[in-house]
N, C-alpha and C positions, 0 to 999 in steps of 0.2 A: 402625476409625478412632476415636479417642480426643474427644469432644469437649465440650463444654457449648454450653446455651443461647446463649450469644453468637456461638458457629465453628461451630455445624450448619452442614454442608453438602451441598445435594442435588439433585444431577445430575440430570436431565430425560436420559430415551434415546429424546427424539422421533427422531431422525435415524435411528439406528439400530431404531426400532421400525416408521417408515414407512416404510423405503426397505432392507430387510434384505438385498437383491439389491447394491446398493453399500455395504457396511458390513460388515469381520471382526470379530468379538473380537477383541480380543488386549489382550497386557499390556506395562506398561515393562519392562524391564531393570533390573535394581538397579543403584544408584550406591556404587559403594564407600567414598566418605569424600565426602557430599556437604556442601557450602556455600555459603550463601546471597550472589551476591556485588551483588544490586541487586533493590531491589523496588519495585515501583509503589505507594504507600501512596493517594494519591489516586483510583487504580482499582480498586486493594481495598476503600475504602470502599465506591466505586460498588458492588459487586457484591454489599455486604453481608458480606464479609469480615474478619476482627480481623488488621488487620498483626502485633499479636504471635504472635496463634497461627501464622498463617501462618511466623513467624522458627521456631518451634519444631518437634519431631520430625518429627509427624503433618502439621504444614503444610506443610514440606521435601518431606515425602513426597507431598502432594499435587501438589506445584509439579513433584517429576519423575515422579508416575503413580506409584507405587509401593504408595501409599498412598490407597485412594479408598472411597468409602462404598461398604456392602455392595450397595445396589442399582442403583449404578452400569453399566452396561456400554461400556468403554472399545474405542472401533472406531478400524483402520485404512480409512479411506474411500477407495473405487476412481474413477477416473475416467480418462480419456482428455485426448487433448491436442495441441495442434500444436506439436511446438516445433523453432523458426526454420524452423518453413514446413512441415518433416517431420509426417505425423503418426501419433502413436505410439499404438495400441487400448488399452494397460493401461500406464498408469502409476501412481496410488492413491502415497497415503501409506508412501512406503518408508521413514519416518522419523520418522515423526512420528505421533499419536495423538487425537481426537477425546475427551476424558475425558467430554464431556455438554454438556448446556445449562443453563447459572443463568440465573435470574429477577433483575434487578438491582432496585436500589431505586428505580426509576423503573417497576417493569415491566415491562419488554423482556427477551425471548431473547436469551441471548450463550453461543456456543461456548467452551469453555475447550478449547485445544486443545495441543500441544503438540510442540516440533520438537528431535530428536537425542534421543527416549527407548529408541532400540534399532530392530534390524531387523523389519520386518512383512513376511507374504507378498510384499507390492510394491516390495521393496529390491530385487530386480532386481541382485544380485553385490555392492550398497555394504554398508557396514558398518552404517547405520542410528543412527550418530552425528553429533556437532555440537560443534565445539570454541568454545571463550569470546571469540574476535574476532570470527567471522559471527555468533554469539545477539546480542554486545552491540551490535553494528553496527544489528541489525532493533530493538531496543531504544532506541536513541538514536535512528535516522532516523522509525521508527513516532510516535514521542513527541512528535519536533519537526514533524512532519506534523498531529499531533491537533492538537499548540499553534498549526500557524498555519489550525487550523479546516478543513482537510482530511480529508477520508473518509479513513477508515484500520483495519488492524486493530490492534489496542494490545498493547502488551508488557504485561504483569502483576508478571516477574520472570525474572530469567538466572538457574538453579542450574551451581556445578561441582559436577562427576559426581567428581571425583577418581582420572579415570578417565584417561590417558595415550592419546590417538588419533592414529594415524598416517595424517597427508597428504604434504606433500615431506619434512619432519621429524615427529616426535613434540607434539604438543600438548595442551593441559590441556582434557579434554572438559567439556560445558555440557550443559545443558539449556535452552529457551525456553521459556516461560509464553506464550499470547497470547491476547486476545480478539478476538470475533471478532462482528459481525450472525449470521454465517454463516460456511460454508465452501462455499458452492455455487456452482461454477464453468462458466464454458461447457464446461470438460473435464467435470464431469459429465452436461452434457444430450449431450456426444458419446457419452461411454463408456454412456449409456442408450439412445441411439437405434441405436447398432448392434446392441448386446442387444435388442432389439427388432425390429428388423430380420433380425436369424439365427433370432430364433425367432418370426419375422412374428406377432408381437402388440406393440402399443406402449402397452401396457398400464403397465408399469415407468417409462416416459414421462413420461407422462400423470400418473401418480401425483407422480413427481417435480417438475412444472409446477405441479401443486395446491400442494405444499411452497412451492414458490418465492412461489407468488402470497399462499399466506398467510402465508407467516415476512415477506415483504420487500414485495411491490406489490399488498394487497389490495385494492386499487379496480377493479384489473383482474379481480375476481370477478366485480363486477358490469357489464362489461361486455359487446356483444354476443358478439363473439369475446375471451375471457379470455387465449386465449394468443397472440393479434397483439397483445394489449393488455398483455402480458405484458414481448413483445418489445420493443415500444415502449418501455414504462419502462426497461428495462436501456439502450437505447437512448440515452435521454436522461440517466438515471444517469451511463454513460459516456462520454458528451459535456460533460457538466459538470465530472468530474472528471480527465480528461484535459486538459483547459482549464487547470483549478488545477493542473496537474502545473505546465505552461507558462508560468504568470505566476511561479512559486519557481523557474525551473530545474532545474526537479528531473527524473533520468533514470531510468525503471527498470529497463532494463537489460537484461530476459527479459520481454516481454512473450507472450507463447507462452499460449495459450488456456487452458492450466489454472492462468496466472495471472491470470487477469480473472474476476470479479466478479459475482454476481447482484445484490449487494446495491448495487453502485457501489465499496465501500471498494478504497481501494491493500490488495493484496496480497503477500508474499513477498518480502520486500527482501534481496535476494541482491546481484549486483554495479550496485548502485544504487550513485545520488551525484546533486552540485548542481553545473552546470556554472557556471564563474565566466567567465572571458572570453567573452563571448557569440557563439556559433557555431553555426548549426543541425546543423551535421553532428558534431558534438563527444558521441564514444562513449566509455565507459571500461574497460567490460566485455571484460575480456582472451579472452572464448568469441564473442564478436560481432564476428568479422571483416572481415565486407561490411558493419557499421554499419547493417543491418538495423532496427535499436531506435535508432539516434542520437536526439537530443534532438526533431528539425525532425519526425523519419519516425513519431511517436510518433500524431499524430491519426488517420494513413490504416493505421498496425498496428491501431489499435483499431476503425478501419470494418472491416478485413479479418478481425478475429475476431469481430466482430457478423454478419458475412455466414457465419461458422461456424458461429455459436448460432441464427442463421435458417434454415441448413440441417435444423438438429436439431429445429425446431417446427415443421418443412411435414405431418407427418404429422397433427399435429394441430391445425394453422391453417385446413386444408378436407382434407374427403375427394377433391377435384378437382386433381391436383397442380398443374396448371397456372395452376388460380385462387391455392393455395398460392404458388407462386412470386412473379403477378404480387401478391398481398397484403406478401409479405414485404418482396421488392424495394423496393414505394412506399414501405414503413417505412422501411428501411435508409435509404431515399435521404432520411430526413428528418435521418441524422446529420451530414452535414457544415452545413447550415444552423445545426443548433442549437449543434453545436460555434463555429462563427463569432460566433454570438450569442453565448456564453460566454466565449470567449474576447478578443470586440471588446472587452466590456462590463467584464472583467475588467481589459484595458490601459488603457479608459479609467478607471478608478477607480485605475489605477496611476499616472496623468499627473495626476489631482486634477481630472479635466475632471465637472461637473456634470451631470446628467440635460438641462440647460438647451442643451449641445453637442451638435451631432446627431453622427448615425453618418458622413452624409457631408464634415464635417468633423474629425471626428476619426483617420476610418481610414485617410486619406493623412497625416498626423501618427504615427500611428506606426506605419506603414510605413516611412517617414524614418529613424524614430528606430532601428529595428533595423538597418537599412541603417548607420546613422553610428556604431552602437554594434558591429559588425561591422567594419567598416573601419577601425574605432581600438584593439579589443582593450581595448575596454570590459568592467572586472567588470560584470554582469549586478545583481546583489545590491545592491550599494552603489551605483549609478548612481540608482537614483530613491530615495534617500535624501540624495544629496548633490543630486538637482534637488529636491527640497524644500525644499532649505536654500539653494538660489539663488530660490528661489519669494520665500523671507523677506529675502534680501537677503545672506544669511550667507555664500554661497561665489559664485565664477564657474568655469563650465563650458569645458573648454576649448577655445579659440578655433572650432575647426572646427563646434561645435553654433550657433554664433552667428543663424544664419540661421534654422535649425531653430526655438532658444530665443523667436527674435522670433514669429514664426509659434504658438508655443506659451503664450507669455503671454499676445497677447491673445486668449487665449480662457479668460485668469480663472482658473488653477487653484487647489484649494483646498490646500494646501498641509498643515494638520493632515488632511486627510482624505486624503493620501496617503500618511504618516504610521500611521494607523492599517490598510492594506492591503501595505504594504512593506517586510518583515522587515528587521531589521537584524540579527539573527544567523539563520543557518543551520548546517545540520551541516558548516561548511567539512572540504573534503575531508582537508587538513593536521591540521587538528585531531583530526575524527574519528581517523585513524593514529594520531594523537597515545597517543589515550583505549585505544584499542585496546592499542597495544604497551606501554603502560604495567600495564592489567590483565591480560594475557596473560603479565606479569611478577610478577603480584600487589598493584601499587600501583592504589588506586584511584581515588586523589583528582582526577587529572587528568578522570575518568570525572564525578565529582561535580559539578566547575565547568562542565564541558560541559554537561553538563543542567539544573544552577540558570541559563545566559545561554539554552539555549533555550525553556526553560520558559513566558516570556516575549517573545518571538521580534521583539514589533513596540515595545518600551516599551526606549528607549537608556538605560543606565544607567551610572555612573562606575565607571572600574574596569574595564568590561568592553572596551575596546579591539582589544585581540588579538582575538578574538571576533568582532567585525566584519569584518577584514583579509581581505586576500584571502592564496594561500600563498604567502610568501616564494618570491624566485625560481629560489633551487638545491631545492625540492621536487619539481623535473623532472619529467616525464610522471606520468599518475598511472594507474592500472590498477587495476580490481578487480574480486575471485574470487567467484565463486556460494560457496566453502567449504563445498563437498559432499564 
């Protein structure tokens, strides 16, 4: 790798040097006519990065793996995993690449990782590619998640490969850039406790739980049991952010264990989206038939893969399985509590109701209010934007909230401070398509205005109109593909 003093760059192989039982070598695929078609200039700083270099040869090549420092070691990471309920022993990175860990300019461990750089042992018959509508999708929705202060993993850059991939047609294959806390998933403490379990030492475990406690919840070191205390935090990590999923509408679509989180961050935005008419049972995901993942089923999937990743720490929670169980158990049963609290706490600061309004006045309010917003085929999004601007006097609600409204005002909302908690642009699902098939054409620009209105997500600005909208109404049903 070609560099100077400003674009050193240099990969950490903590993951792969502590955990070498989950972790291959391997290498990208070469890109035949690669091109840069979006890059994160603000996260490349973070990480200590020269966006120029980055635009150039040696950066290009870093962006699709091709190109990395000599002492790098570039691993496909193995894990296991339930998905949609099935559960599958070896799944791992069939696609995608672990390049190492950078130190950013705060500090912090961050995975540079990467998705569609060719096939690895665990591609499992696919091709181990990724074409430039799924990378830019995970790129725009990752982004607009960061902006409205959402755990997430971050896009860095989309490269095209130049590379022609065949799914129902031919298309222009990509590559992902993403950052990461981490990549450590409840599918990896699966895929280690059955290795542990076949070869009755849970040794590999163990080790892996050390990882975890120190990359992501070291306070649980010092606790008496480190890994009920381990549990816990993922725990409440996950209850938190499941919450924030729920206050943006936002759906993900495959929540399947080896897409959840040690670290808490959203993972893998496959056939995600942001429901607008507001409906708990409202899926999009054309592979999620039984609505499994709908928007409502999203808190009790994420209890039921925390009851997975608790499975996986009883060997190491007590040598008593029984005490194991009843220890984990209590924990698990602390997630719907805190979820509640998160997500009460989250709708009250979406109503503008003050710390001053208790819980038991506010949570029959909006309960109401979903109820009303359900029955009328209420955008979800623009509804507590336009009650804001009835808070100020500037709009009326229509007729049917009237009762509600009364009920809601006198309890003093604060109107800018609902305001600052209640996006006004999101990745509308029309739009995104929009950005999509435009660069999948090779025009970019629609791609560019998308991300200068979400960049900003909760600050209304002129001009940006469309943006706000919900989709026109011949954009008919709307469906979307994992694009694997």
């Amino acid at each position: 790798m070609s560099v100077t003093p400003e674009t050193t760059v240099r990969l950490d192989d903590r993951f792969a040097r502590e955990l070498p039982e989950l972790a291959i070598p391997w290498r990208a695929e070469a890109a035949p006519d690669p091109g840069l078609l979006v890059l994160n200039e603000p996260l490349a700083a973070e990480l200590g990065l020269d966006p120029d270099w980055l635009r150039g040869p040696d950066g290009l090549g870093l962006l699709l793996g091709t190109v990395v420092p000599g002492d790098a070691t570039p691993v496909a990471q193995a894990y296991a995993g339930h998905q949609f309920g099935g559960y599958v022993p070896r799944l791992g990175d069939g696609r995608a690449l672990l390049l190492g860990e950078l130190t950013d300019t705060e500090g912090r461990l961050r995975d540079l990782h990467l998705k569609g750089s060719g096939r690895t042992p665990f591609a499992r018959g696919g091709d181990g590619l990724a074409v430039v509508g799924p990378m830019l999708r995970e790129y725009i929705v990752s982004e607009a998640m960061h902006a409205m202060g959402i755990p997430t993993t971050r896009a860095l850059a989309v490269v095209a490969t130049g590379r022609g991939v065949w799914r129902e047609t031919q298309e222009p294959g990509a590559v992902l850039a993403r950052v990461a806390a981490s990549h450590l998933r409840v599918g990896s403490f699966q895929y280690a406790f059955q290795y542990g379990r076949a070869a009755g030492d849970f040794e590999l475990l163990r080790r892996l739980a050390d990882h975890a406690i120190a990359r992501h919840h070291p306070r649980a070191a010092d606790a008496d049991n480190p890994y009920l205390a381990l549990f816990d935090a993922v725990v409440s990590a996950q209850a938190a952010l499941v919450a924030r999923w729920l206050h943006v509408g936002f759906i993900h679509g495959v929540m399947n264990t080896d897409n959840m989180t040690i670290s808490g961050e959203t993972i893998d935005y496959g056939p995600c989206a942001f429901m607008e008419s507001y409906d708990p049972a409202t899926v999009f995901s054309s592979i999620d038939h039984g609505g499994r993942y709908a928007y409502g089923n999203q808190p009790a999937v994420a209890e039921w893969n925390l009851a997975r990743f608790a499975e996986t720490l009883l060997p190491l929670i007590s040598d008593d399985a029984e005490a194991a169980v009843a220890l984990a158990t209590e924990s698990l049963g602390e997630f719907r509590a805190q979820f509640d609290d998160a997500w009460t706490a989250g709708m009250r600061a979406k109503l503008g109701l003050t710390g001053d309004v208790d819980r038991a006045a506010a949570r029959p309010l909006i309960d109401g209010l979903l109820v009303l917003l359900q029955q009328n085929r209420i955008d979800y999004t623009s509804f507590f934007r336009t009650l804001a601007r009835a808070a100020r006097g500037g709009t009326e609600l229509p007729r049917e909230f009237d009762e509600w409204q009364a009920r809601w005002r006198a309890l003093g909302p604060d109107a800018d401070a609902m305001d600052r908690v209640n996006p006004i642009y999101i990745p509308r699902n029309h739009l995104v398509e929009e950005a999509l098939s435009a660069a999948t054409s090779g025009e970019l620009e629609p791609l560019r205005k998308l991300m200068a209105a979400l960049a900003a997500p909760y600050d209304e600005r002129p001009g940006l109109d469309a943006y706000a909208a919900p989709a026109p109404e011949d954009f008919g049903t709307y469906r979307t593909f994992c694009g694997t």
